[in-house]
C-alpha positions as CSV (number, residue, x, y, z in Angstrom):
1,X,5.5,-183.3,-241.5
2,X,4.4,-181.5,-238.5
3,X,3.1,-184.1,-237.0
4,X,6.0,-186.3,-237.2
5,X,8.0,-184.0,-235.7
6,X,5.5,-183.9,-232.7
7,X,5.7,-187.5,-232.4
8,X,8.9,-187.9,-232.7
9,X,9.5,-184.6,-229.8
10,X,6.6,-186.9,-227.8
11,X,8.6,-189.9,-227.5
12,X,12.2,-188.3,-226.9
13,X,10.7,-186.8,-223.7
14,X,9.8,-190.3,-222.6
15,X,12.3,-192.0,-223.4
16,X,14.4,-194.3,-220.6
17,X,17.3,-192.3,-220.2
18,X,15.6,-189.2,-219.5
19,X,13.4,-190.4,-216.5
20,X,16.4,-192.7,-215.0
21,X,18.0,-189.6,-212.9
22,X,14.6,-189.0,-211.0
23,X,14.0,-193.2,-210.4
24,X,17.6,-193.4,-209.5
25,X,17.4,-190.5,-207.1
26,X,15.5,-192.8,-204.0
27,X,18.4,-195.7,-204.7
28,X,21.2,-193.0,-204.9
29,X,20.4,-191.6,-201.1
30,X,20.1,-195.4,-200.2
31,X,24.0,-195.4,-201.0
32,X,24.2,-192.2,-199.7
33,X,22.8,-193.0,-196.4
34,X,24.7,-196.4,-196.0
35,X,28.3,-195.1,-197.3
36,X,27.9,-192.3,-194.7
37,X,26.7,-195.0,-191.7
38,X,29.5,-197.0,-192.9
39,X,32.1,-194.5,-192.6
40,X,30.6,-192.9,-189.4
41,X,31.3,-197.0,-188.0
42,X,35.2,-197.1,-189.2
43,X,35.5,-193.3,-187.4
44,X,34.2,-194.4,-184.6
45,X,36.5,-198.2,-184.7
46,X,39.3,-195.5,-185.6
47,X,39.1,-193.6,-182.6
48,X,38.6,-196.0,-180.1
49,X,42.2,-197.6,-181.4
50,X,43.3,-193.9,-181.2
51,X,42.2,-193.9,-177.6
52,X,43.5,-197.7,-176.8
53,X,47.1,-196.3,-178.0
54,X,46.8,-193.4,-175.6
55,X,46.1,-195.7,-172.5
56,X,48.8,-197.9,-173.8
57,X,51.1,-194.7,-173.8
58,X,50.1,-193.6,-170.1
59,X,50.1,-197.3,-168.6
60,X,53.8,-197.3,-170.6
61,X,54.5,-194.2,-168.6
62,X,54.2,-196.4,-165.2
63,X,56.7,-199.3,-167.0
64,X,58.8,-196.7,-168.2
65,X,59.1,-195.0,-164.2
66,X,59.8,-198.5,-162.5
67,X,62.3,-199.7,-165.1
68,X,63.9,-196.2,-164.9
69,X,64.0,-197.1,-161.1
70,X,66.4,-200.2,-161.7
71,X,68.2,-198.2,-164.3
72,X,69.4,-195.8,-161.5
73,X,69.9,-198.6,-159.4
74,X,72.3,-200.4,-161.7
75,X,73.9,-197.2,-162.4
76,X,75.6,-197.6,-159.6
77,X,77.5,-200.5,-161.2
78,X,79.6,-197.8,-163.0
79,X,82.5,-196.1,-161.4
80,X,82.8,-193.2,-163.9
81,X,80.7,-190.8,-163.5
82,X,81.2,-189.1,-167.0
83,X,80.2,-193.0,-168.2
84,X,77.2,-192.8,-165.8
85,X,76.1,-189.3,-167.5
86,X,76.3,-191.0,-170.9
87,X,74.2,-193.9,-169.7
88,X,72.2,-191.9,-168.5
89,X,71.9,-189.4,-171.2
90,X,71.6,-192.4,-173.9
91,X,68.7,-193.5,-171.8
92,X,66.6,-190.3,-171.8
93,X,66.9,-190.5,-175.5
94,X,66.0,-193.9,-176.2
95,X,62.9,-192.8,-173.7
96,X,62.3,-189.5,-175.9
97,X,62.4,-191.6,-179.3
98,X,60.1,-194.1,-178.2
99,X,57.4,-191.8,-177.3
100,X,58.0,-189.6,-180.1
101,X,57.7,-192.1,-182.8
102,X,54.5,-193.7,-181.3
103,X,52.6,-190.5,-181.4
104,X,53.7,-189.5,-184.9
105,X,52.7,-192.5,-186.5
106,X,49.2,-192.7,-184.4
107,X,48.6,-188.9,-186.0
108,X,50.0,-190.4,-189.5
109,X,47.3,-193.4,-188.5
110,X,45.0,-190.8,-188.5
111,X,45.3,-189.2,-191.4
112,X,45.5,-192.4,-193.7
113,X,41.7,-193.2,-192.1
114,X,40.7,-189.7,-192.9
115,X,41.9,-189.9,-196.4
116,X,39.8,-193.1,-196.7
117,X,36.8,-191.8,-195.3
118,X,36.9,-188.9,-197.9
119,X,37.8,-191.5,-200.8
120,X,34.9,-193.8,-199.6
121,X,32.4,-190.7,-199.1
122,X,33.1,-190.1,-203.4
123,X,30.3,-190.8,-205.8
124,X,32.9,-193.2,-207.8
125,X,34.4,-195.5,-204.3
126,X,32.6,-198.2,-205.8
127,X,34.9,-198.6,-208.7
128,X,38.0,-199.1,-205.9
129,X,35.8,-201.1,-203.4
130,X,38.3,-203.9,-203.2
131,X,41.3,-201.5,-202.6
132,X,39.7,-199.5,-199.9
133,X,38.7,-202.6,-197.8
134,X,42.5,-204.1,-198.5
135,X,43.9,-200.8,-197.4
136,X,41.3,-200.6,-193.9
137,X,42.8,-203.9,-193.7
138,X,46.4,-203.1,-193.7
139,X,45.9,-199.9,-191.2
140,X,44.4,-201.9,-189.2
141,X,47.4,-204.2,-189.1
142,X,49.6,-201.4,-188.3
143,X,47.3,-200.4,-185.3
144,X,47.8,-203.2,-183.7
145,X,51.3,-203.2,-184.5
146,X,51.5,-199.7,-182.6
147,X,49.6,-200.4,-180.1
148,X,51.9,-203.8,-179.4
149,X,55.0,-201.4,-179.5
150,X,53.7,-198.6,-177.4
151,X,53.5,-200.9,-174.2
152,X,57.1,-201.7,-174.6
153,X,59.7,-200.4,-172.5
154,X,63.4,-200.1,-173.4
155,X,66.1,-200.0,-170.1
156,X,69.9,-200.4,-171.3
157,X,70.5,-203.5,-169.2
158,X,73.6,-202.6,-167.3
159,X,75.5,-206.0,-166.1
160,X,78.9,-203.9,-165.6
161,X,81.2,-201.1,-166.8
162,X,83.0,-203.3,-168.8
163,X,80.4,-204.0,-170.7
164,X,78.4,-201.0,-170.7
165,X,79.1,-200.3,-174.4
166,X,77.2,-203.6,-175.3
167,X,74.5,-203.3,-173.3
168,X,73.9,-199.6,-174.6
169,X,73.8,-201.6,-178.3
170,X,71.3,-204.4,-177.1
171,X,69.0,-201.8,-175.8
172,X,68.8,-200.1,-178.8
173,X,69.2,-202.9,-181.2
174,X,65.8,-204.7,-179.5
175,X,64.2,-201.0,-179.9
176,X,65.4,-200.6,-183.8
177,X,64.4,-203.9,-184.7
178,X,60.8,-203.2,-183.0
179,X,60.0,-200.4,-184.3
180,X,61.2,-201.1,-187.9
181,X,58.4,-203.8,-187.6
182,X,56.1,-200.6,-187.2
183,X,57.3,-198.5,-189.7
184,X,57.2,-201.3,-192.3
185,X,53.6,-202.0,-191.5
186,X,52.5,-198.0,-191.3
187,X,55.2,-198.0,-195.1
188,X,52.4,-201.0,-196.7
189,X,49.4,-199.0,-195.4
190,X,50.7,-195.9,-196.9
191,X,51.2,-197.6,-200.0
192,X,47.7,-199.3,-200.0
193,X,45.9,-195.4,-199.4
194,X,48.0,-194.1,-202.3
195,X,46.2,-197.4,-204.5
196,X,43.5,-196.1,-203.5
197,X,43.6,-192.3,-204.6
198,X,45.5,-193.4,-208.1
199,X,42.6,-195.7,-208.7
200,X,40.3,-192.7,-208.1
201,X,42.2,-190.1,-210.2
């Protein structure tokens, strides 16, 4: 009886599952290693867009000055000067908005990359491989997106007091529609991190 009892003790301390943690162990910092290279690679892809965005911001900075030039010289096209302050007012804000928005959703950006790199860094992101790369994908897309809208510039096109109220409406018209492009681009990737993190859960 004893000596069944050391056999059976003799082969339960050999059996497969009970070495597999120590042979896995070289394989699992493999992973490791590569997960952590890979996401050291989409940091480093992630701030360089980050720092694209920024030139595209200052160089806009230059566009912004000249056309603000040709905004003051059609100005002159308006007779009123409390319609001149308005235009010129309404301006300023379109200019504020602009700038605004494009750095917000570069930090938002950001943050949906950093969420990633913590979801890809888990011991389980290989069950939501497929959702991870789609959602890299789409904030990628948005990226460009942003960096498209942060070189443009938007000048209410003054043609004459008369029709000052319409051009006020184009200008912002051309910069909603723009930047809704944006927004519904940064709403998908958004969407695709949260995927990710309910997958994970």
């Amino acid at each position: 009886m004893i000596a069944t009892l050391l056999l059976i003790a003799a082969v339960n301390t050999t059996t497969p599952d009970s070495s597999m943690p120590s042979a896995l162990q070289p394989r699992n910092a493999e992973v490791r290693a590569e997960v952590q290279q890979n996401l050291n690679e989409m940091r480093a892809i992630h701030e360089q867009k980050r720092e694209e965005i920024r030139e595209k911001v200052q160089t806009a900075q230059q566009n912004w000055e000249q056309a603000r030039e040709q905004f003051r010289e059609r100005l002159q096209l308006i007779s009123s000067e409390r319609k001149q302050e308005v235009a010129q007012n309404l301006q300023s804000r379109i200019e504020t908005n602009h700038q605004k928005w494009v750095e917000h959703w570069s930090i938002v950006l950001d943050r949906l990359s950093q969420i990633l790199d913590k979801a890809e860094a888990r011991d389980d992101a290989q069950e939501a491989s497929t959702l991870i790369a789609s959602a890299r994908a789409q904030i990628a897309v948005a990226q460009d997106l942003l960096e498209a809208q942060s070189d443009n510039v938007y000048v209410i096109e003054i043609e004459s007091e008369e029709n000052l109220g319409q051009n006020v409406s184009s200008a912002l018209s051309d910069m909603r529609l723009d930047m809704t492009s944006v927004l519904d681009s940064l709403t998908l990737a958004k969407e695709a991190v949260r995927e990710v993190l309910n997958a994970l859960d």
